[in-house]
C-alpha positions, 0 to 999 in steps of 0.5 A: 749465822743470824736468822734473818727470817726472824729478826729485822736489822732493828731486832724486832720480829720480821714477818717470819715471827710468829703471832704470839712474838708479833704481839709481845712486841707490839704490847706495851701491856704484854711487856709490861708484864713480862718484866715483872713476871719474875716479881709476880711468879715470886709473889705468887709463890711465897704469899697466894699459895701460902694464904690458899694453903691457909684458908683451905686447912681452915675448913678441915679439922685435926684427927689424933696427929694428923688431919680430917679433910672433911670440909666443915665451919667448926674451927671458924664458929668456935673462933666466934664461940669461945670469948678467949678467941675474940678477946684476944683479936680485940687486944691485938687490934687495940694495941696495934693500933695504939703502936701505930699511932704513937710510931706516926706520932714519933717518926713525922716530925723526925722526917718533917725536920729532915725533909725542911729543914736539913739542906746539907748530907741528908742521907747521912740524917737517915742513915743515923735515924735508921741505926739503931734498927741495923741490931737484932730485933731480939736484941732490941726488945730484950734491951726493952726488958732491961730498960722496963723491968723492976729493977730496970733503967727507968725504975731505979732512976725514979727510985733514986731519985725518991719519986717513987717507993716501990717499982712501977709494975705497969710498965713491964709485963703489960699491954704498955710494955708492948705498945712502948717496944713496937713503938720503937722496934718499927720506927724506921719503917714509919719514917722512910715513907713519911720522909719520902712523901714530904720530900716530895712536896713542892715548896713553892705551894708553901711560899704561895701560902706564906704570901697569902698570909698563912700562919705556919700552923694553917700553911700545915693543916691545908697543905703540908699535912694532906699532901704527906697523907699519902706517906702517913697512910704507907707508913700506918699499914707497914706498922699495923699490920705486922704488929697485930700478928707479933708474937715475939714482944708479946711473949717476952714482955706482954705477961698474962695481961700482954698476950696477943692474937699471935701468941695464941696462932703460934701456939695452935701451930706449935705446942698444941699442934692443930693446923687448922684451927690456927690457919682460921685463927690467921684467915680472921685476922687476915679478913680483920685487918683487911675491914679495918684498912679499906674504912681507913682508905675510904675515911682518909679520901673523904678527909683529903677531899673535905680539905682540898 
């Protein structure tokens, strides 16, 4: 039998409810939160308590196989201290970037075209851009391996072919080599966001512009490209930020020359086994990347409102 003390016939709390229930209902703000108190609990649990985690072991240091807790600088001042460190964060910025850029510069006219210019099944347009990433991303960067080797794809042809006598040694086992597979290991995550930011552009403002005599680069540069900044700022974060801590292309095409930030964090949590110093390494990187991005958001709205 229902308590009708509790419930009205509409199902919101009756005067019988208690305060804290009066509230959550009345709240727009409150039940806002109750629905994504699931969300943010996971959150919570797989990102903030891992990174607390982080940043609190940075300030202990190891001792034989296990750890002093004494709260100290040491590993964050012989991260700044020895040059491998710093030069290390510096290549990784350096190649991250250059993925991120190339990976915008690839995926947008592949999202442009399917946004303006496919009118018919364009899911299917995404689905087959999308494909080739449905493999193992193991798979892929060893497909890379093959394709750039000595003897690989792109060597033999040109050997083949006469233009050169002996393979290119710049391609495998280098910063390019890196640079080429994260290009092509994250140009699906660069896409969707592009494409879902062009979609969304009304195309009357480009028939108002065609009317107003712009040329279809001008009619780009003051309306296509500003209102897509949006997708290409979600797309140049989902590309940067894991690329600079990637490990994986690094160690299996990288070489001495192709090392990464990552290589060097994994390898403090692994082989040489000292937690702390690779949880500072990874609250720098962190920190860095975080610098890097608010400069880009602030030098992208002063763009976009130079342009408007």
């Amino acid at each position: 039998m229902t308590d009708t003390s509790t419930l009205s016939e509409t199902g919101t709390p009756s005067k019988g409810a208690s305060h804290l229930s009066r509230y959550f209902y009345k709240s727009p703000l409150s039940r806002g939160y109750g629905l994504l108190s699931p969300t943010l609990l996971l959150m919570t649990l797989g990102i903030v308590v891992p990174v607390c985690i982080l940043l609190v072991m940075s300030f202990w240091t190891r001792q034989g196989f296990g750890f002093d807790t004494t709260f100290t600088t040491a590993n964050y001042v012989k991260a700044f201290d020895q040059p491998i460190y710093m030069a290390l964060m510096k290549r990784s910025l350096y190649v991250s970037a250059w993925a991120t850029i190339s990976t915008v510069l690839l995926a947008y006219p592949m999202a442009y075209y399917v946004a303006f210019h496919v009118h018919k099944n364009k899911m299917m347009w995404i689905v087959l851009m999308t494909l080739p990433f449905w493999t193992s991303y193991l798979l892929r960067v060893f497909a890379w391996k093959v394709v750039l080797g000595y003897e690989g794809v792109i060597n033999s042809f040109l050997m083949g072919m006469g233009v050169i006598d002996a393979p290119l040694e710049f391609l495998l086992y280098s910063p390019t080599a890196v640079i080429v597979t994260l290009t092509h290991a994250w140009a699906a995550f660069a896409i969707l966001p592009m494409y879902v930011s062009l979609e969304k552009i009304d195309k009357s403002l480009l028939e108002a512009a065609t009317d107003l005599g712009d040329g279809p680069i001008w009619r780009f540069i003051r309306i296509t490209l500003p209102l897509s900044m949006p997708g290409i700022i979600s797309a140049s974060f989902l590309i940067f930020i894991p690329t600079t801590g990637d490990y994986i292309t690094p160690a299996l095409l990288g070489g001495p020359d192709g090392m990464m930030i990552g290589n060097l964090i994994q390898l403090q949590f692994g082989a040489v086994n000292n937690w702390p110093m690779g949880a500072s390494l990874s609250i720098i990187l962190m920190l860095f990347i975080a610098s890097i991005g608010l400069v880009f958001l602030f030098l992208t709205k002063l763009a976009r409102e130079r342009i408007s």
